[in-house]
C-alpha positions in Angstrom: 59.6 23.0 23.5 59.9 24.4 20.0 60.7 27.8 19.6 57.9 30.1 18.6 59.8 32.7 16.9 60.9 30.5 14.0 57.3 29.5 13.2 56.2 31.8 10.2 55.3 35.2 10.2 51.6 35.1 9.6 50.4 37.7 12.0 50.8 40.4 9.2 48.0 38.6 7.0 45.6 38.5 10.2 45.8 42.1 9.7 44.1 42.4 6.7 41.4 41.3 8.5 38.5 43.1 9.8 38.0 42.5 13.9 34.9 41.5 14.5 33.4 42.2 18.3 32.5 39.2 20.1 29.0 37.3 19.3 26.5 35.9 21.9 25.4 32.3 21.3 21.8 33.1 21.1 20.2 36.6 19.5 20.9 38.3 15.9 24.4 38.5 14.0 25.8 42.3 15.5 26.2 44.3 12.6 29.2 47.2 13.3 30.6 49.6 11.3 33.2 48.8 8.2 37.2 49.2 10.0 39.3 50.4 7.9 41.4 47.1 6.1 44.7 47.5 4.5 46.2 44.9 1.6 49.0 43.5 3.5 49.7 39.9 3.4 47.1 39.2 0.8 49.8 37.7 -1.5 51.3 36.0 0.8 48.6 33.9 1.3 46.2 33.7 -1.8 46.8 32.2 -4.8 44.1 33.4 -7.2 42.7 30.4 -9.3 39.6 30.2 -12.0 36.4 31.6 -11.4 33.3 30.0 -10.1 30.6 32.2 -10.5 29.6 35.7 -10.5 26.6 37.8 -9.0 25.3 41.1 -8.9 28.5 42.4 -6.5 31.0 40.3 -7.0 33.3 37.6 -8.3 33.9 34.1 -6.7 37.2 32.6 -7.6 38.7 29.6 -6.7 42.0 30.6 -4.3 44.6 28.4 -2.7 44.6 29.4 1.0 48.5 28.7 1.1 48.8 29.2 4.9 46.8 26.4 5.5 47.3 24.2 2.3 43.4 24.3 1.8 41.1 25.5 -1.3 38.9 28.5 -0.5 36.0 30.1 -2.4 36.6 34.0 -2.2 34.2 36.5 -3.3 35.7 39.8 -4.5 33.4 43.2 -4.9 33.7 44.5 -8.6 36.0 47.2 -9.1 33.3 49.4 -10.5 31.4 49.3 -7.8 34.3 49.4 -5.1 33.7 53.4 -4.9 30.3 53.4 -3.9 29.9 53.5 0.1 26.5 51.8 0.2 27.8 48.8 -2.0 30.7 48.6 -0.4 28.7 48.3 3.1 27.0 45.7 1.9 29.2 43.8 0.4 30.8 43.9 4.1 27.5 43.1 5.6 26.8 40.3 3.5 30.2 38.7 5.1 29.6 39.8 8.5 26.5 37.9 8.9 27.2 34.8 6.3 29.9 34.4 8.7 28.0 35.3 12.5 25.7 32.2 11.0 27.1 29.5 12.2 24.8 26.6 10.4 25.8 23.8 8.7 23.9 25.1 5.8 25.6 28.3 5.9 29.0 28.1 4.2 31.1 29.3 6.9 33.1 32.7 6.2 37.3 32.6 7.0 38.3 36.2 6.8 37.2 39.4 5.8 39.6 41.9 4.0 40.9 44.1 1.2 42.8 42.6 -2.1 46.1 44.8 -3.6 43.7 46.3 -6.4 41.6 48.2 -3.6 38.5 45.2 -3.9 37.1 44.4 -0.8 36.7 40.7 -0.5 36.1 37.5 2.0 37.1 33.8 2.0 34.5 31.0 2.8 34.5 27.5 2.6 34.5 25.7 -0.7 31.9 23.9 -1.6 31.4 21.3 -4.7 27.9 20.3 -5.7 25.3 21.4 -8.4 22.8 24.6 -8.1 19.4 23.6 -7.0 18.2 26.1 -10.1 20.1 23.4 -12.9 19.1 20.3 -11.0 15.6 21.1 -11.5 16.0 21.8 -14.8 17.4 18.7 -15.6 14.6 16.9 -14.4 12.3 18.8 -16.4 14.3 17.5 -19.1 13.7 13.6 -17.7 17.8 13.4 -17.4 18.1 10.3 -16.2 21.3 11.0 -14.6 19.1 14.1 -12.8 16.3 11.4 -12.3 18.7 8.8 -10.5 20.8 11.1 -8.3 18.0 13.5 -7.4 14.8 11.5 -6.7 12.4 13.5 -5.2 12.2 12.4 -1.4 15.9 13.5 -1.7 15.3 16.9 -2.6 12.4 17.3 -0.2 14.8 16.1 2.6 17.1 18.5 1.0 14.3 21.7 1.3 13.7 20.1 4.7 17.4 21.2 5.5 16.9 24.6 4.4 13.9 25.3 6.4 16.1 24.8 9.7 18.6 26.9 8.4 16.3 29.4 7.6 14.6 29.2 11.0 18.3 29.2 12.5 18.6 32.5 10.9 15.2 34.3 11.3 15.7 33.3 15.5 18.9 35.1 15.3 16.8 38.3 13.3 18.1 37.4 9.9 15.8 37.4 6.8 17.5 36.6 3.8 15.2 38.1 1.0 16.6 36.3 -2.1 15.5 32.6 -1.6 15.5 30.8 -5.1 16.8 27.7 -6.2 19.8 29.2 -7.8 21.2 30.0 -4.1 20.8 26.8 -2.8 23.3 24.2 -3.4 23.4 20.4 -2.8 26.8 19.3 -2.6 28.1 16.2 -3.4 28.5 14.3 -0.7 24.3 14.7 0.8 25.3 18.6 2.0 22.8 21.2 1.9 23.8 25.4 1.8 21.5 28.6 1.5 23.9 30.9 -0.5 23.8 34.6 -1.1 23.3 36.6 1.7 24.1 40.0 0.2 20.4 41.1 0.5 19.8 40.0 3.7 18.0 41.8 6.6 18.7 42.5 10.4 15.8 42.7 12.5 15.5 46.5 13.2 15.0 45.1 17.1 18.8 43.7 17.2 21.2 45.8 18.8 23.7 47.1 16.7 27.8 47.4 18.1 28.7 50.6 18.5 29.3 52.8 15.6 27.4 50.7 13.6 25.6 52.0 10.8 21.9 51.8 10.1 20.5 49.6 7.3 20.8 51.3 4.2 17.3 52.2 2.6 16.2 49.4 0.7 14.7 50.5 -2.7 11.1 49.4 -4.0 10.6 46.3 -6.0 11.2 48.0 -9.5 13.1 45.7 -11.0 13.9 45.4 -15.0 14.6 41.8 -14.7 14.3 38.3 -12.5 18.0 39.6 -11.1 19.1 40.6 -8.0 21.4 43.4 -9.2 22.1 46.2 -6.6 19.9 49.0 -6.4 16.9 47.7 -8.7 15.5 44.7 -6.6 15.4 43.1 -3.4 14.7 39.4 -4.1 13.6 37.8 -7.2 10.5 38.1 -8.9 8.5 34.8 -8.6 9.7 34.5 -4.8 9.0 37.5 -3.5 6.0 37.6 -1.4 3.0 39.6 -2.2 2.7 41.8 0.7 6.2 43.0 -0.2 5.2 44.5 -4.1 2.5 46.8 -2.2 4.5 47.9 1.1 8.4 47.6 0.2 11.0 45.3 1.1 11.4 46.9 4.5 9.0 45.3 5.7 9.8 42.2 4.9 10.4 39.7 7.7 10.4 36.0 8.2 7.5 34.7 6.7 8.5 36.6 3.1 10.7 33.8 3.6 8.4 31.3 4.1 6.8 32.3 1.2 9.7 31.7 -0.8 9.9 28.9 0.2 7.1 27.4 -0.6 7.5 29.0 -4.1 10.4 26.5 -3.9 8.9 23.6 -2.7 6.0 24.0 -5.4 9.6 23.7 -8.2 10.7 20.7 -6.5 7.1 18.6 -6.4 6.5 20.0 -10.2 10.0 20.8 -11.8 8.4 24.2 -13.3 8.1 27.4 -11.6 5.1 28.4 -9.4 4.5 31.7 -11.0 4.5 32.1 -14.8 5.9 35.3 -17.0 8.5 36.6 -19.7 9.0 39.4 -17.5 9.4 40.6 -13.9 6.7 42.9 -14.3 4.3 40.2 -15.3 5.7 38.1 -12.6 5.3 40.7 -9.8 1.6 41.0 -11.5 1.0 37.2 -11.2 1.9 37.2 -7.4 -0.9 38.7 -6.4 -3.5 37.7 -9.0 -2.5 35.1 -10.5 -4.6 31.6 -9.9 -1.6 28.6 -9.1 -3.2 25.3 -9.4 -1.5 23.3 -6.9 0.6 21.0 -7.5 -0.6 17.5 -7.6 -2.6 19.3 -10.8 1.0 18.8 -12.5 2.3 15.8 -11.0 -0.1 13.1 -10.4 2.5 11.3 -7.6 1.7 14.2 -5.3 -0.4 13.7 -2.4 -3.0 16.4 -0.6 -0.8 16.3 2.3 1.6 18.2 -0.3 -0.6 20.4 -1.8 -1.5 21.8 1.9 1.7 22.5 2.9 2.5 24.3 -0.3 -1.0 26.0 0.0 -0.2 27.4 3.8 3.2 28.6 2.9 2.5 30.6 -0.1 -1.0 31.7 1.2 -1.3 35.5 -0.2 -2.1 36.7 4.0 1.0 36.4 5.9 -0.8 35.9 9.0 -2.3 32.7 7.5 1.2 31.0 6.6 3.5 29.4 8.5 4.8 31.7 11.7 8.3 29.9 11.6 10.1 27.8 8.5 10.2 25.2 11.5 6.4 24.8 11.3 6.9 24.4 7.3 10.1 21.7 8.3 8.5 19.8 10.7 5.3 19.3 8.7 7.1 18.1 5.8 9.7 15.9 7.9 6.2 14.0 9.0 5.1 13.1 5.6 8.6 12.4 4.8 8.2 9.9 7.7 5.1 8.8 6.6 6.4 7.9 3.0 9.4 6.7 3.9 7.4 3.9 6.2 5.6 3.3 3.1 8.5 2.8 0.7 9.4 0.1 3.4 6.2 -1.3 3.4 6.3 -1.7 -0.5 9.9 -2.8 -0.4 8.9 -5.7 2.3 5.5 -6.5 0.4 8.0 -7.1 -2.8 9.9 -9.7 -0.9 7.0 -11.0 0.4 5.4 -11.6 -3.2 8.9 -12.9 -4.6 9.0 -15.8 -1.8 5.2 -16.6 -2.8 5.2 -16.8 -6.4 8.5 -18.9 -5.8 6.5 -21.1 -3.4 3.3 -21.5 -6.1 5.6 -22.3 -8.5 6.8 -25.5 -6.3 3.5 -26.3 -5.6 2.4 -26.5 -9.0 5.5 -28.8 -10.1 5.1 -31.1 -6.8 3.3 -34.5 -8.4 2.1 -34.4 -4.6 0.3 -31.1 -5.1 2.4 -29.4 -2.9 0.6 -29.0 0.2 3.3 -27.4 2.5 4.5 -24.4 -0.6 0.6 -24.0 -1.6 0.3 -22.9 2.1 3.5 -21.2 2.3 2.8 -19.0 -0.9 -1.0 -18.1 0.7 1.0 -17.2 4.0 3.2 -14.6 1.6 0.3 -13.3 -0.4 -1.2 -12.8 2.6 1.6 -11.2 4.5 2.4 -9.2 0.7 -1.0 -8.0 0.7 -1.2 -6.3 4.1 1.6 -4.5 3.5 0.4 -3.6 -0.2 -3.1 -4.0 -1.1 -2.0 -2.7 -4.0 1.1 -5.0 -5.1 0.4 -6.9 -8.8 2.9 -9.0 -8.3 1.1 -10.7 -4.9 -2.1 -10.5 -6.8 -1.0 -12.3 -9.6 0.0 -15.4 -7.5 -2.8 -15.1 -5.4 -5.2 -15.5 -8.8 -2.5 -18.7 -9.7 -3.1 -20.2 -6.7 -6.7 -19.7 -6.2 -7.4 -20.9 -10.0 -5.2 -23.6 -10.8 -6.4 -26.8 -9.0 -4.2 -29.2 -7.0 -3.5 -32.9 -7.9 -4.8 -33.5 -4.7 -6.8 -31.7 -1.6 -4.7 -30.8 1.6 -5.5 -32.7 4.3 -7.6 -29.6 6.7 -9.6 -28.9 3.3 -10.5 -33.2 3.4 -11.1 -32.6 6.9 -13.2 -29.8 6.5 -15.6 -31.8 3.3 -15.7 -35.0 6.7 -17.4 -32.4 8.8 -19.9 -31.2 6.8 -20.2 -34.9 5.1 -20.8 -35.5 9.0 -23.4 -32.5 8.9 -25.2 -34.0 6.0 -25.2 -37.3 7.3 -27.0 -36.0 10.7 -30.0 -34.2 9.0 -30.3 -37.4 7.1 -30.6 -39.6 10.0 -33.1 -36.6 11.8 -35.2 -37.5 8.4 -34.6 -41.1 8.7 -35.6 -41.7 12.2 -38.9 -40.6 11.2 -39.4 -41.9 7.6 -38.1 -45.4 8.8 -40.7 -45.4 11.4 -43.7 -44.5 9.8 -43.3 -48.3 7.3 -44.7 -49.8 11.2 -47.8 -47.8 10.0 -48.5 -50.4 7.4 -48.6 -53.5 9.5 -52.0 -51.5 11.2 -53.4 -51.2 7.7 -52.6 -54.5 6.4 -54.3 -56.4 9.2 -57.7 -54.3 8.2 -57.1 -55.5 4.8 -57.5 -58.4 5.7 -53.9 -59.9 5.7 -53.3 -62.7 7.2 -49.3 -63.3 7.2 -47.4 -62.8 10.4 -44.3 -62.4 8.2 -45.8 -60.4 5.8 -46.5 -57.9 8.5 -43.6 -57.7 11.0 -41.1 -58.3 8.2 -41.6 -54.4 6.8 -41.7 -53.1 10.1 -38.9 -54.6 12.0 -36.5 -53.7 9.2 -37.8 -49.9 9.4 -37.1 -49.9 13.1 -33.7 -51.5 12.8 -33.0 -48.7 10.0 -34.4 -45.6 12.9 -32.0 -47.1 15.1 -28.9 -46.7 12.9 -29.8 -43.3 12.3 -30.0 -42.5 15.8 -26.7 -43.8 16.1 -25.3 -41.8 13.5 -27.0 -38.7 15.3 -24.5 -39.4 18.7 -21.7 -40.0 16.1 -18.7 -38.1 15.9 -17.2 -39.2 12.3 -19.3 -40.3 9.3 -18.4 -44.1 9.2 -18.9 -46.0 6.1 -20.1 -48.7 7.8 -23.0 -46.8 9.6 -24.2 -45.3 6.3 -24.3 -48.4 4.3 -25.8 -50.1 7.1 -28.8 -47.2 6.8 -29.0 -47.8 3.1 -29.5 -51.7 3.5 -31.9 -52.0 6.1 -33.7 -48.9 4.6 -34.0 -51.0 0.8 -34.7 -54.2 2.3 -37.8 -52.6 4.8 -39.2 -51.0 1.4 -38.9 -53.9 -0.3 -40.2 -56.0 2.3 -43.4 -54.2 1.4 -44.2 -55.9 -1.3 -45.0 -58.7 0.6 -48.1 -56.8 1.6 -48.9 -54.6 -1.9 -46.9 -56.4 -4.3 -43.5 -55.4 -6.4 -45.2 -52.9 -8.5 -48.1 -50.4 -6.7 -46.1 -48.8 -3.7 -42.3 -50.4 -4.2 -40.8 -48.6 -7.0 -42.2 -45.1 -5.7 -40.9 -45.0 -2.4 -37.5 -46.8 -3.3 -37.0 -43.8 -5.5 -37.3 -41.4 -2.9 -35.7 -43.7 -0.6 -32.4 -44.1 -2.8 -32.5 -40.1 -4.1 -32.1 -39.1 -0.1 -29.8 -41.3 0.4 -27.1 -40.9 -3.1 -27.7 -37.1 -1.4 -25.3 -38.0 1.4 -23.4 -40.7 -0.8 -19.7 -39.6 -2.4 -17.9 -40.8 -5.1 -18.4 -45.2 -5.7 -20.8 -45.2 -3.1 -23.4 -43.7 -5.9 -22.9 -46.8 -8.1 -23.5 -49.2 -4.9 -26.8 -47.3 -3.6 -28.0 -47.5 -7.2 -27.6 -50.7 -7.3 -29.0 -51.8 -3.8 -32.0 -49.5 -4.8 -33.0 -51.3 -8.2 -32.4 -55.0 -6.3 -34.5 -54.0 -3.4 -37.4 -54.1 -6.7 -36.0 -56.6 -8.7 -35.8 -59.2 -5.9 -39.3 -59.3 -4.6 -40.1 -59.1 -8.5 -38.0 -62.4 -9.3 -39.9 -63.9 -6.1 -43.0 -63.5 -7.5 -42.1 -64.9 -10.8 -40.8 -67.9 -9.7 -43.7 -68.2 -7.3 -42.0 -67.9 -3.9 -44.5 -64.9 -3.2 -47.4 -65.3 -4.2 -49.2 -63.2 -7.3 -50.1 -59.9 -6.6 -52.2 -59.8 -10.2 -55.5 -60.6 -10.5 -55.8 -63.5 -13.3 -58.9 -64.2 -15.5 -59.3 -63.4 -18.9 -56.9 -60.5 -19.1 -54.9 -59.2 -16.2 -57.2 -56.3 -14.0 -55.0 -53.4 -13.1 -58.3 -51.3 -11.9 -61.2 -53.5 -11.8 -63.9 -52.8 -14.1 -61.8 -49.7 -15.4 -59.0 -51.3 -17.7 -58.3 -54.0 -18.8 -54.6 -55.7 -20.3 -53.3 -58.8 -21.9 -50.8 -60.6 -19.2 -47.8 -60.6 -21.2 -47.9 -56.9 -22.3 -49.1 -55.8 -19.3 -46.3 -57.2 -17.2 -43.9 -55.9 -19.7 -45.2 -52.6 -18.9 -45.6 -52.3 -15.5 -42.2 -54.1 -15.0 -41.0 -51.0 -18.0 -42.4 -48.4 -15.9 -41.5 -49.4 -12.6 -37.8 -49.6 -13.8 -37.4 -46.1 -15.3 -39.5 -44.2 -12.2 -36.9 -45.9 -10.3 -33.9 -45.6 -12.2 -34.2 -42.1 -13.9 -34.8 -40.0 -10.9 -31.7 -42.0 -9.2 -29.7 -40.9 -12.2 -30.7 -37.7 -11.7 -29.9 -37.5 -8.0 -26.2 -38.9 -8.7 -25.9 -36.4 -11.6 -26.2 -33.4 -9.0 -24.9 -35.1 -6.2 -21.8 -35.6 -8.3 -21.7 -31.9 -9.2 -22.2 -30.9 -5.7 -19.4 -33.0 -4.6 -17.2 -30.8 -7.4 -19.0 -27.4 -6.0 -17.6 -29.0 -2.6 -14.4 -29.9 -3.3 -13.9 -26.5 -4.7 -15.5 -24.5 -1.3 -13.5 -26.3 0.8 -10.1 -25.8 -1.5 -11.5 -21.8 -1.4 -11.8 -21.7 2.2 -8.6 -23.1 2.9 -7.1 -20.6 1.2 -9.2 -18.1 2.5 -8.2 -19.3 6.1 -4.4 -19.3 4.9 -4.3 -15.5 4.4 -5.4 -15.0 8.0 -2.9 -16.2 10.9 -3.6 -18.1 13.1 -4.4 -16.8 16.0 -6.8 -14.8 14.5 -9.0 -17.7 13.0 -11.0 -18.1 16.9 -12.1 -14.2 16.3 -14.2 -15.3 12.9 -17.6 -14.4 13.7 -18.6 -16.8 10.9 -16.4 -20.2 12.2 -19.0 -22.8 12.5 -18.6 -25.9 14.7 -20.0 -29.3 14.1 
């Protein structure tokens, strides 16, 4: 075992400390008395370095602790004030409870003592990092280096931090008094401390050691300048609350906190203070009069859920503001929360978009078309989308997609242009059923006409019924096949023109193979048109040739002229003929030209629904597509 008396004599140095009675774990920093402190040791230990800073009591210098081998910050009381009792009591105070605060973002006190020259000082930790006073200042400026190491959630997380150390203190019967950014520092590596304690309060319920002293008077809020020098102000105009210009700082307790900090809070969302002056007088003035617009009325990133916290913490009735900096934290962490699940949100919608406009861009080079990435970059928009309805960059493919046509449909939009060719081709054969039918009416009519042909009258007829039942076929169908369709279109051409074994080529022929063929190109796609239009115009032109070449027999009445309505009009043969034959053609052929006009334009209109819809159906998943109140069945 090592022999303890050769280890170093530092027990001289410990008494240069001031003993400090022992502290509960829950309740208020005990406040005693000052002990007397004598100068030994001091250089044994201390090495005295630069300066770091200076306040309204003291110096802080940069020391070498050389007992330990560590770098300590130690604040020293100026000489000139090192003969007055009451600064020298604070100055002692401001130790004894920095250090009885035992928070992370309390810089933790090492000793308490008296240097050679008479100065009462103490040692803390030493702490590296920037002022929260110049940081904001900075970003006023648009620093960039400000703007990339300070970004806003940070320094609301960072305000976050102070809150519980706040709270920490204020259970414990501590009320600081001087919150401001200048006395909050973010170190460097994410640390967060509440600095200054010199003005701080002790609940006047805490129970003092004994011997200890009462709290000093605290002098009214006179003060000549936004300092915090001894004996002219407690706290800082612009954070101290308003209740506290009209009754004294004595009565200041937690929530003259709170309101100083939301005076911070409103720096950090704007980068400008919350009250405006060139004086403290004019700044203890705007306190209680002045009218703040809130914040989101100087930043326009700032929500309303901002605003109201801001609002409730700085509201001028300290009953109506936060009870605890806890409430204020725990508020704000929820937002924080809130955002922070939307930052990922964006972040994912971003990858989402980047995989989809990668996708569209296959899709649009595949000489396939790119079935399989079309989808896949819907799927992404889709997923992009949810995330953020708001992302361009999702949007922008989305419009790419949606507008730039493929070489070739995908296979469920073909499918879904079968079903409702399938739909079409069932109200047809509803029609068909019935119109096919009714020709069996003009056998009836011909025999009271005085027809005589057996062929002439079951011919029409027996072709009609054979087109009915080919429509009902196609009604118990469950796919549109060619076959059945053309099938339709033959039998119905060949029962029409069958009738002009009854009426001749020309006086009910033309008329209803115009309708007949129209009905029909309406449910005909693509080179079907051409072949319907063609079976429609040989369905006149046969029985027309027939009669020419005298298989059928003349339906014109010959004498001197040709009689088209006895005693009405009458015509030359050959002219006649030429017009009739003229005018049957065009009633037959224009309106069949105008049918496949539109029909081919509604194919185009379909093509592009179906193309629409299965995109549409794309940005849904799948298992959602059953709960479309709109999904129609065949």
């Amino acid at each position: 075992m090592p022999d303890d008396s050769a280890a170093p004599p530092v027990a001289a140095e410990y008494a240069t400390t001031i003993a400090l009675p022992s502290v509960p774990s829950v309740g208020p920093p005990v406040v005693p008395a000052a002990a007397p402190v004598t100068a030994r040791g001091f250089e044994d230990r201390y090495a005295r370095r630069q300066a770091l800073g200076e306040g309204g009591m003291g110096v802080v210098h940069l020391c070498e602790d050389k007992v330990i081998g560590r770098e300590v910050a130690m604040k020293l009381m100026r000489v000139e004030l090192a003969e007055r009792p009451d600064a020298r009591e604070r100055f002692v105070r401001e130790a004894r409870i920095q250090g009885q605060l035992e928070h992370p973002a309390i810089v933790p006190v090492h000793s308490l003592g008296v240097a050679p020259d008479g100065a009462v000082y103490f040692t803390m930790k030493r702490i590296r990092g920037e002022p929260l006073d110049a940081v904001l200042a900075a970003l006023g400026r648009r620093d960039a280096r400000a703007e990339r190491r300070y970004p806003r959630h940070r320094l609301l997380a960072a305000f976050g931090q102070v809150c519980l150390a706040m709270d920490f203190a204020h259970e414990r019967g501590v009320v600081h008094r001087d919150l401001k950014p200048a006395n909050i520092m973010l170190g460097d590596f994410g640390e967060v401390y509440v600095l200054d304690w010199g003005i701080a309060k002790v609940g006047s319920s805490v129970a003092a050691a004994p011997g200890a002293h009462a709290e000093p008077a605290a002098p009214q809020v006179v003060a000549p300048s936004p300092g915090t020098a001894l004996g002219a102000v407690v706290g800082t105009p612009g954070y101290i609350a308003p209740e506290l210009i009209a009754l004294g700082a004595r009565e200041a307790d937690r929530r003259a906190d709170v309101y100083a900090l939301g005076a911070i809070l409103y720096e950090i969302l704007t980068y400008r203070p919350m009250l405006l002056g060139t004086s403290a007088a004019e700044l203890l003035r705007a306190a209680v009069t002045a009218e703040v617009p809130p914040p989101s009325a100087c930043a326009a990133d700032i929500g309303p859920e901002l605003d109201a916290l801001w609002r409730r913490a700085t509201d001028l009735d300290p009953a109506l503001r936060y009870e605890r900096a806890r409430a204020l934290h725990d508020e704000l962490d929820a937002y924080l929360a809130g955002r922070r699940d939307a930052e990922l949100r964006r972040e994912a919608a971003l990858r989402h978009a980047a995989t989809a406009a990668e996708a569209a861009e296959r899709a649009f080079a595949d000489p396939g078309g790119g079935e399989a990435e079309r989808e896949r970059a819907i799927r992404e928009v889709g997923r992009a989308l949810a995330l953020d309805p708001d992302n361009r960059h999702a949007m922008h493919t989305l419009v790419a997609v949606l507008t730039t046509a493929p070489r070739g449909l995908p296979s469920e939009a073909r499918e879904a242009l079968a079903r409702d060719e399938l739909r079409r081709l069932r109200l047809m054969s509803r029609v068909g059923i019935v119109a096919y039918s009714s020709i069996g009416v003009f056998a009836p009519l011909a025999v009271l006409m005085g027809v005589r042909s057996w062929v002439a009258l079951v011919t029409p007829g027996a072709l009609g019924f054979a087109a009915a039942g080919f429509c009902w076929g196609a009604l118990r169908t469950k796919a549109a096949r060619m076959w059945r369709k053309h099938a339709i279109m033959v039998l119905g051409c060949a029962s029409i023109g069958a009738i002009a074994l009854l009426y001749g080529p020309y006086l009910m022929v033309p008329g209803l193979l115009a309708s007949h063929t129209m009905a029909l190109l309406l449910a005909a796609r693509g080179r079907e048109r051409h072949a319907y239009l063609g079976l429609g115009c040989l369905a006149f032109l046969v029985p027309v040739v027939l009669q020419w070449t005298g298989v059928l027999p003349a339906y014109l009445i010959r004498r001197e002229g040709i009689t088209i309505l006895p005693n009405m009009t009458y015509f030359e043969p050959l002219p006649a003929s030429v017009a009739l034959f003229v005018g049957a053609v065009a009633s037959l052929v224009i309106p069949m030209l105008l049918v496949g006009r539109l029909r081919r334009s509604l194919d185009e209109a379909d093509e592009r629904g179906a193309l629409q819809t299965w995109h549409l159906r794309k940005l849904v998943p799948d298992d959602a597509e059953a709960d479309l109140p709109l999904s129609r069945t065949s």
